[in-house]
N, C-alpha and C positions, 0 to 999 in steps of 0.2 A: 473283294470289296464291291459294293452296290454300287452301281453306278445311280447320278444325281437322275430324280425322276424326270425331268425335261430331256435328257439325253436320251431317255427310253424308250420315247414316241416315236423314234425312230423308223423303228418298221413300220408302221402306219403312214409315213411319208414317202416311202419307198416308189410307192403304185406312181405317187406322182411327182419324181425325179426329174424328168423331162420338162415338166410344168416348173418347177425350180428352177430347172438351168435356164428355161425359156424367160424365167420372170428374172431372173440375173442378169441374163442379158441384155434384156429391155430397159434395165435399171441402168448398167452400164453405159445403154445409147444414152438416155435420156442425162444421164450427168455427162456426158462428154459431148451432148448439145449444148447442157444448160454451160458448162464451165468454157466451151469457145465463144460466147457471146462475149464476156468482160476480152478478150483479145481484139474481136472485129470493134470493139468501143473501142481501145485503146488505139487502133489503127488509123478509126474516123478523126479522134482527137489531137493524135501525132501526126497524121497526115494531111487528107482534105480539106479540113477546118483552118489550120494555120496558113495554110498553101493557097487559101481558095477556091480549092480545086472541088468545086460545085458537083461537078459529072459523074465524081468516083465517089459521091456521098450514096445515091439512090442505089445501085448497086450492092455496097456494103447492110443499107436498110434494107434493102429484101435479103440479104444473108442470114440478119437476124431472125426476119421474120419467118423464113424456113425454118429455121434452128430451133425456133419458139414452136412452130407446127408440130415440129418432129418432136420435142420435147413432148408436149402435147399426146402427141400418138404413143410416146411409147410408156406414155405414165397412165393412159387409159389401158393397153396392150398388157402392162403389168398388172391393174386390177382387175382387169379380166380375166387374168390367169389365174390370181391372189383368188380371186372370191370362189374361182371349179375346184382350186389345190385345197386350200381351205375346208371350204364344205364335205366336201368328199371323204378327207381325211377325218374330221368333225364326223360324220356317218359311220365310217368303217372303224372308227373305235369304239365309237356309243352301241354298234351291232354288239363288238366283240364283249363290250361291261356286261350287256344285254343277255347275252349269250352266257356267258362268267355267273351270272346270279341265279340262271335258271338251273345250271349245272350244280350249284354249291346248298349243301342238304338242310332240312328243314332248323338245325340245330345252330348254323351260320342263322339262320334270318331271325331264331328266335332272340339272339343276342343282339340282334343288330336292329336301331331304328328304322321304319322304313324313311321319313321324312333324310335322316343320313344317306340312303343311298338313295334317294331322291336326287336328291340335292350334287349326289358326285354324278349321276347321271346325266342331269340335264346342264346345273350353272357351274358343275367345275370344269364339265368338257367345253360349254361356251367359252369359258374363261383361257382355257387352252389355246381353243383354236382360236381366239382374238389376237393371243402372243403370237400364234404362229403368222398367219394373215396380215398383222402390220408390227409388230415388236421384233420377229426375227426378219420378215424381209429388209424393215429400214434398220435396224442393225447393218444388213448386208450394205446399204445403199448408204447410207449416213457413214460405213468407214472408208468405202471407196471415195465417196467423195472427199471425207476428210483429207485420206492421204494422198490423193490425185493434187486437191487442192494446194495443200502446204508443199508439195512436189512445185507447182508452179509458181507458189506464194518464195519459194526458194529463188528459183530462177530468175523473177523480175527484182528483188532484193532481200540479199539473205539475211542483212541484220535485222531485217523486219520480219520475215520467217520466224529466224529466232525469237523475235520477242512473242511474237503471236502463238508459235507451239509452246514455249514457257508457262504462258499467260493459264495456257489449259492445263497444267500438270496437278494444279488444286481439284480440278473432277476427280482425277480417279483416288484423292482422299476422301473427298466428300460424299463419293457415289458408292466408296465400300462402308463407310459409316450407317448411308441410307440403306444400302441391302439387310447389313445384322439387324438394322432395327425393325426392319419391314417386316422381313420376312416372317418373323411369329405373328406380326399384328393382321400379317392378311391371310395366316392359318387359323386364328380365331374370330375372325368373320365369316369364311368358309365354314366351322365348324358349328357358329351360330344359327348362321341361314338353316342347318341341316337342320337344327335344334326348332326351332322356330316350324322347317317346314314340316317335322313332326307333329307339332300342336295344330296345325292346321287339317294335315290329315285326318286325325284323333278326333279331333273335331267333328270334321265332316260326315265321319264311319259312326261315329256315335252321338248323329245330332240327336235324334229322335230322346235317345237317355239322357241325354244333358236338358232338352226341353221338358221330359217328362217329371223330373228330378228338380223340377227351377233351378239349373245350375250355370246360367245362363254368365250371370255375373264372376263367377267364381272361374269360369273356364276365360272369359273375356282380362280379370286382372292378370290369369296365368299367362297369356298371351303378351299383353303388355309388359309383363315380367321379362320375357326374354325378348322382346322387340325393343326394352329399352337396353338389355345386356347387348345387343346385335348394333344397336345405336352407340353406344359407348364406345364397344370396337371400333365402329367405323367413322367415330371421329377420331380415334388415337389414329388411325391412318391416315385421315386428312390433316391432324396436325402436322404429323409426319413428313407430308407433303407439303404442306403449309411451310415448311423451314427449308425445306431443299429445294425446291422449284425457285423461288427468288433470288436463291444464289446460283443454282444454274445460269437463270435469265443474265442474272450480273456479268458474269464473266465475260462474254463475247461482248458485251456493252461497253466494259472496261475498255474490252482488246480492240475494239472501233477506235474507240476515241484516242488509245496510245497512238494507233497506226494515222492516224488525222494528223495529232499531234507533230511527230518523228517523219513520216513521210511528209507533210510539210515543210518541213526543216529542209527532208530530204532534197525536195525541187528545188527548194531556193537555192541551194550549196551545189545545185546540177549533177546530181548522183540519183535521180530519180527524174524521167520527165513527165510531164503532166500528165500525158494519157497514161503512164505506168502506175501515177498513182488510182487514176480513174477503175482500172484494170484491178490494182490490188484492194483496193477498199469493197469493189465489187466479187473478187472473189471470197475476200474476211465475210462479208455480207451471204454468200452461199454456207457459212460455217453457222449461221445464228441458227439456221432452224433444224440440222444435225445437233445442236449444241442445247436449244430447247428442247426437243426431243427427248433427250437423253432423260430427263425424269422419266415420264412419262413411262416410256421402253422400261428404264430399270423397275417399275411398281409394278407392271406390268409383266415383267419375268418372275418376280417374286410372287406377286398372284400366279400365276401359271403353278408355278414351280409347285408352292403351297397345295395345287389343284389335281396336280399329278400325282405327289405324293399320296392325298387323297384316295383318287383313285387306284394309282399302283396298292394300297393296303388290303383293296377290294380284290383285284385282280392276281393279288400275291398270295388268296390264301385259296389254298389246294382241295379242294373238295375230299372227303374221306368216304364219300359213299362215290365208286364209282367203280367202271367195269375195268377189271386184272387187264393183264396182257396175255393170261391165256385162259378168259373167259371162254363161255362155249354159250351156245343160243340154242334153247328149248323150242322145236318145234312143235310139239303135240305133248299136252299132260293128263296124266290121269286124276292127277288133283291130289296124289298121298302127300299130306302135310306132316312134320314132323318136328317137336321139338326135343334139343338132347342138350340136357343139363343147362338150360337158360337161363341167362344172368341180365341185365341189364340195371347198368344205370347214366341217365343224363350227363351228356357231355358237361365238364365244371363242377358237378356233382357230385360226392364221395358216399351217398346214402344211395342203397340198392333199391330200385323198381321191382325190378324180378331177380328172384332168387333160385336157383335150380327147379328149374321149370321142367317137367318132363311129360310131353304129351301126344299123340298121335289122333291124326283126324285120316280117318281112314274114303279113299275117294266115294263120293256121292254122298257121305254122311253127313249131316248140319250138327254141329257143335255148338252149346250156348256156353258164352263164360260168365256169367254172374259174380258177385262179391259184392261188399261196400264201397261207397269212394275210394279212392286212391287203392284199390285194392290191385291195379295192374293191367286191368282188362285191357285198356286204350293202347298202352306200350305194347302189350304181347300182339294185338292186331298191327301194330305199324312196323313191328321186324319182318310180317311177311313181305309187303312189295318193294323192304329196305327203302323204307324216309328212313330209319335208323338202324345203326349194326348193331348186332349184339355185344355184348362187353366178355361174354364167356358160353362159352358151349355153342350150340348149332342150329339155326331152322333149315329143311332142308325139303327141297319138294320133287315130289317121285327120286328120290334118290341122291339129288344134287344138292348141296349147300346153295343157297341160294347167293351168298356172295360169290360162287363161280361160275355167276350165270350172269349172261348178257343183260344187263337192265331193263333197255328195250323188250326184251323176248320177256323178261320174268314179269313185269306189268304189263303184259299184253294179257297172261296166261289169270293176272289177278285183276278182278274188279273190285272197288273200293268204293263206301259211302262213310258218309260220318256222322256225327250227331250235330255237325254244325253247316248243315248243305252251304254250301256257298256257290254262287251262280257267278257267272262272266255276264259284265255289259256287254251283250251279244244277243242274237236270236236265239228262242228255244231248240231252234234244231242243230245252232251253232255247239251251244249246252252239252244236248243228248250225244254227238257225235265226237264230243272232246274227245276221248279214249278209243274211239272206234270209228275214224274218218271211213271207214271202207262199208261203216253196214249200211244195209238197204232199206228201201224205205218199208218194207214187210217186218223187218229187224225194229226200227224206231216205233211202229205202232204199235209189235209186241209189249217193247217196254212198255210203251206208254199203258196201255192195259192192265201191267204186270202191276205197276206202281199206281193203280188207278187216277191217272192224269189227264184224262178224257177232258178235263178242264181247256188244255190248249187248245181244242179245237174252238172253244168259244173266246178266246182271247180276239183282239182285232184284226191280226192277219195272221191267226192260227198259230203254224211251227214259228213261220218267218217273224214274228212279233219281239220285239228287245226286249229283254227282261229287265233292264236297266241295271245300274252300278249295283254290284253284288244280289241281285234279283230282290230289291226292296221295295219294290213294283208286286212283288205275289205276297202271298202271306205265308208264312213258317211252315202249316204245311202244305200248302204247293212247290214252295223250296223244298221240301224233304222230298215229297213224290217226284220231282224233277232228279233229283240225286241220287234216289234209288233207280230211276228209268235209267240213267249213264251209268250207274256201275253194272248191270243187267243188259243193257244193249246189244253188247260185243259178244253177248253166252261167251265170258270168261269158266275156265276150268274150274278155279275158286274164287268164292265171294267171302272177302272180308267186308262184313257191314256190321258199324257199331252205335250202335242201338237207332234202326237206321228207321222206329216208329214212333220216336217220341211227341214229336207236333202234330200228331196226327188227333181226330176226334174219334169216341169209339169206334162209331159207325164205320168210317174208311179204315179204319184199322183191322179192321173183319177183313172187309172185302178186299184188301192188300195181303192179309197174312194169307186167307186160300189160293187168292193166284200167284204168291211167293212160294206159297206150298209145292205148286207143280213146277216150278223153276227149281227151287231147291232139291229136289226128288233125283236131278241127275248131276246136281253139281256138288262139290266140296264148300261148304260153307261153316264159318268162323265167325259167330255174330255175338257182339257184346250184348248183355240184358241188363234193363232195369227196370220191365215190365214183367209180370208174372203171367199177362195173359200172352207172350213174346215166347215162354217157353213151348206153348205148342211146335212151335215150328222147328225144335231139338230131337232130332234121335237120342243124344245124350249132352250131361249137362257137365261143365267142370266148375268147382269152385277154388276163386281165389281168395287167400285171405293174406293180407300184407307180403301182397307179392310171391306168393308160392301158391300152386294149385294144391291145394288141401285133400278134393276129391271131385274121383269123376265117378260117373256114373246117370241112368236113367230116373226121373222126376221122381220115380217111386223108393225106387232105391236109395234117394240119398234123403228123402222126407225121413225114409224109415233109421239111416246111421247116423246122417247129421243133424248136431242142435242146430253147429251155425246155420246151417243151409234153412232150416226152417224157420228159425231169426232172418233170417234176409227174406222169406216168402214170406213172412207179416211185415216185414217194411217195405217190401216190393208191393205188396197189395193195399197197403194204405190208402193212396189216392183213388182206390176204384171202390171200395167199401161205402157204403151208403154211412152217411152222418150220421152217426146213435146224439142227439140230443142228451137225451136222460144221461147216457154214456158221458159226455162233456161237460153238463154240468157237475155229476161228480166227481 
């Protein structure tokens, strides 16, 4: 059986065990200050007051007024602890989610909103640590003092005890009432924010199209759409509240006023004296704001709770691409690539990608894959540095299935570009070193040359310059020549690049494919095409046609056996052909 997600946080509190006992205890002095001052009243009032006795007044008033001090001290003492335990714990879980999503493969995120895991990221761990920080400490401190209390509230007269804990037995109906009903309505707030913080993002990534598009209006009512669904919820929560907080308040108001009532009786009939009642109204009086409280705490565990769960969803699912237990780590590769009987298809998916794929790329040899859309190409390049497994059969490099290989060690050995460069808000050389913290700065200039990006040095402060939020700051292709310089960097064994020249203008695209030329000449490369003038840079060519490699073979070779293949060299050539006029108007 699962245990409830708030009890799970557990080990995340652990570190700071000590800082709990410490904030316990400080909880403990400060109500066993606050609750001896209604005695030292009771003393003043039965004693020196009736008596006269002037002398033994000032005395008693500085007792209090230490009591109050130390009260004071140790409810500072206790937030001081509350706010290191708190945050710290707040930190070491949000690492650990942190940590959890960069591990879980590209197949999780594709399913998954990002504004959703936004949203458990940031405002359902706030939400956490706020139960933890003040819902469970005054939990702790709100029952000691309760039962401390009605412990003394016994002592000075017990049929007034009795009526006063009676009085409270309607909370725990009313407070399991409020929990069932809470608890969905503050999981479909959480759920909305997440919703909402998605359009926001969405947004943001794609303002340029939403302006370019006039879609300004349309993405603005979408907005409003789920701001007013987020609104909805979160008034059914304050009605919620709205009905339970007033009768919380009620109660201890009731129990005042019985105890005024009945304890007055009480003196008169001398089964109560004056200061005992002073004493016990002052201690009822410590029960009201335990007693208000208690909303509060209870919405506040159910948001929590709602928030854990949350995250626990995130945290519970098990990554599927990830290194064995008797993995082994490739030190040095020759770069022989290998596919054997390849299948793939999309996690959710029941329609095949690839279909018995069988291909070999022999080390130093650059292989082009060509086809039509969806023909396979992009999948068969993302089983090498496993962002996905295969579903059947084997990739396997110098020898090893690449799923028995240390992940680390197998994307070391693979450099990767894509057709959708994407840049870190970071500096260029932040960029160029993602995959290869260790090359030199001999290594980074290569690239840069390799990829004709000589551009950086003219940027503002050169490498060090930000490229801002997904490099939106360069143009398409200075992003592409940035993203072929990082997969190039490290002289990985094999480069998978797909189709890693398309932003490019003719001219850099020259002067990129010859000095890709001499790069390529010692490495194993896997390059998707959809450029005809991209085939130079193949030893050999393979074609895919729905998912199966149809044929391999050299440019000339497969001009001369295949139709398809020279069907895809006239629609691959299309965009660089000179316009026939005459040609289009008939």
């Amino acid at each position: 059986m699962t245990a409830p997600p708030l009890w799970r946080v557990r080990p995340y509190l652990c570190p700071y065990r000590w800082q709990l006992w410490a904030m316990a205890g400080a909880s403990v002095l400060g109500v066993g200050a606050a609750i001896t001052v209604p005695h030292v009243v009771r003393r003043v009032v039965d004693g020196p007051i009736p008596d006269g006795e002037r002398s033994a007044i000032l005395p008693l008033a500085s007792l209090v007024l230490v009591l109050g001090l130390f009260e004071a001290f140790a409810a500072f003492l206790r937030r001081r602890l509350q706010a290191r335990s708190a945050t710290g714990f707040e930190q070491a879980f949000r690492d650990d989610l942190y940590v959890h999503l960069q591990r879980l493969p590209p197949s999780f995120h594709d399913e998954w909103q990002s504004g959703q895991l936004l949203s458990r990221a940031m405002g359902d761990l706030h939400v956490i640590r706020r139960f933890i920080s003040f819902g469970l400490v005054m939990t702790v401190v709100n029952t000691i003092t309760f039962l401390v209390v009605i412990g003394l509230l016994a002592r000075l007269h017990l049929a007034l005890a009795t009526l006063v804990g009676a009085s409270l037995l309607p909370l725990a109906v009313i407070s399991s009432r409020f929990r069932s009903s809470y608890r969905g309505v503050a999981r479909q707030v959480q759920d909305r924010q997440g919703d909402l913080a998605t359009l926001v993002e969405e947004a943001a990534a794609g303002i340029r199209v939403i302006k370019a598009f006039g879609r300004q209006p349309a993405v603005e009512a979408q907005f409003a759409d789920g701001a007013e669904r987020l609104r909805a919820s979160a008034l059914e929560a304050a009605r919620l509240q709205g009905r339970f907080w007033p009768l919380i308040d009620l109660v201890p108001n009731l129990a005042l006023g019985t105890v005024l009532l009945v304890g007055g009786l009480a003196v008169g009939n001398g089964d109560l004296t004056l200061g005992g009642l002073v004493a016990f109204i002052s201690l009822v009086l410590m029960l009201v704001w335990p007693i208000e409280s208690l909303g509060r705490i209870l919405a506040d565990a159910q948001e929590a709770s709602a928030a854990a769960g949350r995250v626990f969803e995130v945290l519970d699912t098990e990554p599927d691409i990830a290194d064995r237990t008797d993995a082994v780590s490739l030190e040095a590769s020759s770069g022989l690539l290998r596919f054997e009987g390849v299948g793939f298809r999309h996690p959710g998916s029941d329609r095949w990608t690839l279909r018995g794929v069988d291909l070999e790329v022999r080390p130093g040899e650059t292989m082009a894959l060509v086809g039509g859309a969806g023909a396979g190409k992009t999948a068969l390049l993302q089983l090498v540095p496993r962002l996905y497994d295969v579903t059947e059969g084997s990739v396997s490099l110098d020898g090893h299935d690449v799923r028995s290989l240390r992940l680390a060690a197998l994307r070391r050995h693979v450099g990767v570009a894509f057709d959708d460069p994407l840049l870190f808000s970071a500096s260029v050389r932040e960029n160029l070193l993602l995959g290869s913290p260790d090359a030199t700065e001999d290594d980074v200039e290569a690239a840069i040359d390799i990829a004709q990006a000589r551009f950086v040095h003219d940027l503002p402060w050169g490498l060090d310059t930000r490229v801002g939020e997904q490099g939106l700051t360069l143009s398409g292709g200075q992003r592409q020549r940035l993203a072929l310089a990082r997969a190039v960097v490290g002289r990985p064994a094999v480069l998978v690049l797909d189709d890693p020249l398309s932003s490019l203008d003719i001219h850099t695209e020259a002067l990129v494919e010859r000095a890709l030329a001499h790069v390529l000449a010692g490495t194993t490369a896997l390059i998707a095409v959809h450029r005809r003038s991209t085939l130079a840079l193949a030893d050999r060519i393979a074609f895919l046609d729905g998912g199966r490699v149809t044929a391999v073979g050299t440019h000339t070779e497969l001009v001369r056996a295949e139709p398809a293949y020279r069907r895809w060299l006239g629609e691959a050539d299309w965009p660089r052909r000179p316009v026939d006029r005459t040609e289009m108007a008939s």
